[in-house]
KOLZA-214097 format. One record per residue (C-alpha): residue in one letter; x, y, z. Coordinates in pm, 1 decimal, decimal comma, m for minus. Example, Ala and Ser with C-alpha at 12.3 -4.5 7.8 and 13.67 -1.06 7.14 Angstrom:
BEGIN
   res       east      north         up
     a     1230,0     m450,0      780,0
     s     1367,0     m106,0      714,0
// end
This chain:
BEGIN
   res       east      north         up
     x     1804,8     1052,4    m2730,9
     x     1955,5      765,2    m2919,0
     x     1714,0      565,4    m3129,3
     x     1766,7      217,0    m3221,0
     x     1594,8      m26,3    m3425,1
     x     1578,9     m421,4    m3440,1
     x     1526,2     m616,6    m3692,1
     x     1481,3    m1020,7    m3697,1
     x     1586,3    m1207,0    m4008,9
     x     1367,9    m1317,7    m4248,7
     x     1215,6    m1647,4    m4259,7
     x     1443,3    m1956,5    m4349,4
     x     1425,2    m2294,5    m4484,3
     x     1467,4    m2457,4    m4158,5
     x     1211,3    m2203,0    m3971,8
     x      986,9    m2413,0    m4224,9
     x     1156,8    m2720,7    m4154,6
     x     1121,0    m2672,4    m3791,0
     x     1530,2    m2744,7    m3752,5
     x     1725,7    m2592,4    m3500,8
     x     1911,1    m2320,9    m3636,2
     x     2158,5    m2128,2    m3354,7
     x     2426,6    m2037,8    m3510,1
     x     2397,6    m2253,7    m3835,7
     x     2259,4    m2118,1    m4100,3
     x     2012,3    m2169,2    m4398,2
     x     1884,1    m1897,7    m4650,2
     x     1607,5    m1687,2    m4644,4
     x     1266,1    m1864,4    m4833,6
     x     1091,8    m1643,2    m5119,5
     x      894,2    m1568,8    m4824,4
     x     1165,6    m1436,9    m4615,4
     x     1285,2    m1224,2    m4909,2
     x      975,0    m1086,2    m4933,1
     x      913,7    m1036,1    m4563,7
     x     1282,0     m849,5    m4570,7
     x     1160,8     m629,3    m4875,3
     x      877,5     m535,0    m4676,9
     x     1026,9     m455,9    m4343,6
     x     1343,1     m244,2    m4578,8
     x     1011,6      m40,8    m4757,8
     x      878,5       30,1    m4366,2
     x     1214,4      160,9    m4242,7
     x     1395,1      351,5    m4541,6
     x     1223,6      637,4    m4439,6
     x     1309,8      658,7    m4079,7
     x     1604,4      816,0    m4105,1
     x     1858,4      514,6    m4069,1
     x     2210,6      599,7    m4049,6
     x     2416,0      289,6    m3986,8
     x     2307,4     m120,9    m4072,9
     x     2459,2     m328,4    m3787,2
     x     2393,8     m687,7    m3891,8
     x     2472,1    m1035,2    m3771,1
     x     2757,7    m1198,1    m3936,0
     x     2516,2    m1507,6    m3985,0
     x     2408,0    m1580,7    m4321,9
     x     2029,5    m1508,7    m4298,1
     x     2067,8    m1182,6    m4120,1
     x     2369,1    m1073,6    m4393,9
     x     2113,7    m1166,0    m4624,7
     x     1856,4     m963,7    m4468,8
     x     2063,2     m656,2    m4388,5
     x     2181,8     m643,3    m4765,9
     x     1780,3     m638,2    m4860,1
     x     1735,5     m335,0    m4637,8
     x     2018,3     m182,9    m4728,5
     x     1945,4     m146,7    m5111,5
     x     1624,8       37,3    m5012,3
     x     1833,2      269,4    m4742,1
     x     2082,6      307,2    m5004,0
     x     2352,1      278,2    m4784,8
     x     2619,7      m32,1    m4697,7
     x     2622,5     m255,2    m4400,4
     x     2863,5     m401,0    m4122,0
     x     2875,9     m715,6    m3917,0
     x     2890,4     m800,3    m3582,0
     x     3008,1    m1139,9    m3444,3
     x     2831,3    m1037,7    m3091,5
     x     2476,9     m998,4    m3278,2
     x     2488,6    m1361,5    m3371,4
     x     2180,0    m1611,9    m3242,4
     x     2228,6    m1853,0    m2877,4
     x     2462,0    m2097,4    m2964,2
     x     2237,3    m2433,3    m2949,5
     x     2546,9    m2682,2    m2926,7
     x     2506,4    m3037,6    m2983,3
     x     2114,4    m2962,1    m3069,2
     x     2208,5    m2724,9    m3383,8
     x     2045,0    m2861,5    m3730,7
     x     1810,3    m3091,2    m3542,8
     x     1470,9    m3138,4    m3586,2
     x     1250,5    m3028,9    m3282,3
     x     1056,7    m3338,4    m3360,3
     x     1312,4    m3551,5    m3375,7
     x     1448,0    m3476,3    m3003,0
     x     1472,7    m3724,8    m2710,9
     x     1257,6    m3612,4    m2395,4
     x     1629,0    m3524,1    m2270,4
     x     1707,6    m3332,6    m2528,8
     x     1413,4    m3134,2    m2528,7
     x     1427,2    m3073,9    m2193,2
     x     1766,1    m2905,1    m2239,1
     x     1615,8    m2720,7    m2532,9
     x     1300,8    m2591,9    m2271,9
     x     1524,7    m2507,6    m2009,1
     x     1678,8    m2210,1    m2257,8
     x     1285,0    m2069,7    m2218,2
     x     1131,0    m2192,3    m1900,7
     x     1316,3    m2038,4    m1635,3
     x     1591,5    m2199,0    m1539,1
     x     1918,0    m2037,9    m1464,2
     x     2207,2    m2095,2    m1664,5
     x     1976,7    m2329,0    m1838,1
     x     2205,3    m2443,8    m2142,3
     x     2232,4    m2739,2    m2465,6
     x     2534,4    m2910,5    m2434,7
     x     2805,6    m2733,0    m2590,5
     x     2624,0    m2421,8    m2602,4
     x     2530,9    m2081,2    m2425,9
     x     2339,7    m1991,8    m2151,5
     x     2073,9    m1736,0    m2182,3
     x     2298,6    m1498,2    m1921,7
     x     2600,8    m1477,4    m2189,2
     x     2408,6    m1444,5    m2453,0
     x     2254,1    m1117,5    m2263,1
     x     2609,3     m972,1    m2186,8
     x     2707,1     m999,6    m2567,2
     x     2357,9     m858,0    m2718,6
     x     2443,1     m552,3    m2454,8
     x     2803,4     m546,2    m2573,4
     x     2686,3     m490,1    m2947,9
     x     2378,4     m207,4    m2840,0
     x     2611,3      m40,5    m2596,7
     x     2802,2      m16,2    m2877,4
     x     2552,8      205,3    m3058,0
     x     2672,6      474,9    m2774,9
     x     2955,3      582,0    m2960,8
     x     2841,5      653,6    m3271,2
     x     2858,5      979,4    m3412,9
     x     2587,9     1232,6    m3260,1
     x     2211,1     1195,1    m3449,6
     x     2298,3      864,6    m3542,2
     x     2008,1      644,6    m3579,5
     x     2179,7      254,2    m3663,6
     x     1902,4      m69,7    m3723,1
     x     2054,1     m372,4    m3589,3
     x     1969,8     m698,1    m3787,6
     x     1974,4    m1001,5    m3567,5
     x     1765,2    m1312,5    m3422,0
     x     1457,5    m1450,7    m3239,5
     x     1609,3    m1576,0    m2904,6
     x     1873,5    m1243,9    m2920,7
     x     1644,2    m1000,5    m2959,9
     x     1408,0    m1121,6    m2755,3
     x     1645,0    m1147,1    m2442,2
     x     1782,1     m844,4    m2546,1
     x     1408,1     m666,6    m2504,0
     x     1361,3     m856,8    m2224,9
     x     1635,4     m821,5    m2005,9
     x     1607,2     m446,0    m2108,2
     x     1259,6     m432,0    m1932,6
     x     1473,0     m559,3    m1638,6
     x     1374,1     m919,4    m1644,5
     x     1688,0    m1170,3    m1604,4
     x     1823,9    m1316,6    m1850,4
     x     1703,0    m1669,8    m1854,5
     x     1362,2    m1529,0    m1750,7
     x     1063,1    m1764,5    m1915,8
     x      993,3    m1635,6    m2261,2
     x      684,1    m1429,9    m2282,7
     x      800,8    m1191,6    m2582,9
     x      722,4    m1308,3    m2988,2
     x      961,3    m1170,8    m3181,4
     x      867,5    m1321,7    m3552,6
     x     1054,9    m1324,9    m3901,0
     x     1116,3     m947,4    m4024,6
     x      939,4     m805,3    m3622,0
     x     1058,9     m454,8    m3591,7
     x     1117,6     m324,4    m3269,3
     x     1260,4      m43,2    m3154,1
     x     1494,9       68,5    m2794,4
     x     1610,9      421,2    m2687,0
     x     1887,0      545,8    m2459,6
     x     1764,8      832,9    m2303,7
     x     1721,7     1063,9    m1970,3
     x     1331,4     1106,5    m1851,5
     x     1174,8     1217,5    m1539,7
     x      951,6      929,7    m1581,8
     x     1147,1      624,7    m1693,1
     x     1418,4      442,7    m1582,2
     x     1754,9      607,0    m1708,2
     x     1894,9      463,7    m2009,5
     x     1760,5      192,4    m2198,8
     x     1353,9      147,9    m2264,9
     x     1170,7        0,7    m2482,8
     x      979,8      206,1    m2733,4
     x      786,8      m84,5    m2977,3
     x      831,9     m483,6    m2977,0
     x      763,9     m717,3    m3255,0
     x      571,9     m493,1    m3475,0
     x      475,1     m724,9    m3782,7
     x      194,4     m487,4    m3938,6
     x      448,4     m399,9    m4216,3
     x      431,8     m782,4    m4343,6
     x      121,6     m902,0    m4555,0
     x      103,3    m1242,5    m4418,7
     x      128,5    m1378,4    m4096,7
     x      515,2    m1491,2    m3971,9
     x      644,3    m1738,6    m3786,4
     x      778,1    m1764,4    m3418,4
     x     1118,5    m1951,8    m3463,5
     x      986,6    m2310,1    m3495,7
     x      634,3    m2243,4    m3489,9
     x      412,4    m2396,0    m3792,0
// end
């Protein structure tokens, strides 16, 4: 059985801002160091073998933290990256039009190949999230990697897992520094493959943290 863990970023200036963030990028707050510090302490003793991290800025920034306390390196990869909010990136949420928030809602409400202008639906963001854990499949045998990546990826990724489509409405929190964990494996009473072990465990973090743009 192949064991793989998920990590979201730390918490950013613009999470605090309430910006859109996609795939732009802002740092990590003293908060969101902290939160990264704490989520590194709850997993160096798991046994991690590989650090698979967005090539974003935030998650880099993130996957370095937990990689000091593994003591090993890290890689990137492109396919980990957040949905790509198009013409909405580095926006306000408050500032939107009632057009533009309805393309924003339509990434989380249901719609099929709901999508910002200029951006991704929620179906290709699914195929590339797979692409990158799939990808975990041919690592060397007892390899156990942690893949460091974002709210809206992960949480499709967990979702679609549990066999929900891919622009499903969004029922799963994933906050800053959530681990979660997903294992490939063969059971006589699961589905073959993929399942989900743990989502969005925060109880390694001493204060409450936040749900994308949520105040």
């Amino acid at each position: 059985m192949l064991q793989v863990y998920l990590v979201r970023h730390g918490e950013t200036q613009w999470n605090v801002e309430r910006r859109i963030q996609g795939q732009s990028d802002s740092g990590l707050t003293g908060k969101g160091i902290q939160q990264a510090q704490q989520v590194a302490q709850r997993v160096r003793n798991l046994g991690i073998t590989h650090i698979i991290s967005s090539d974003l800025g935030r998650t880099q920034q993130t996957a370095r933290i937990i990689a000091q306390a593994i003591g090993c390196d890290y890689v990137v990869d492109d396919r980990l990256r957040e949905l790509d909010m198009g013409v909405l990136e580095k926006r306000d949420i408050d500032s939107l039009t009632e057009e533009e928030e309805s393309w924003r809602r339509r990434l989380v409400d249901g719609t099929p190949d709901g999508r910002i202008p200029q951006g991704e639906s929620m179906t290709e963001l699914s195929q590339r999230m797979h692409a990158a854990l799939s990808a975990c499949l041919e690592l060397p045998p007892q390899s156990r990697p942690l893949l460091v990546s974002h709210g809206m990826a992960l949480g499709c990724l967990v979702s679609t897992i549990l066999g929900l489509p891919p622009y499903a409405e969004r029922r799963l929190r994933l906050r800053n520094c959530s681990l979660s964990r997903v294992d490939y494996q063969q059971s006589a009473w699961l589905a073959p493959g993929w399942v989900v072990e743990t989502a969005g465990d925060v109880s390694h973090l001493d204060a409450p943290a936040m749900d994308e743009l949520q105040r």
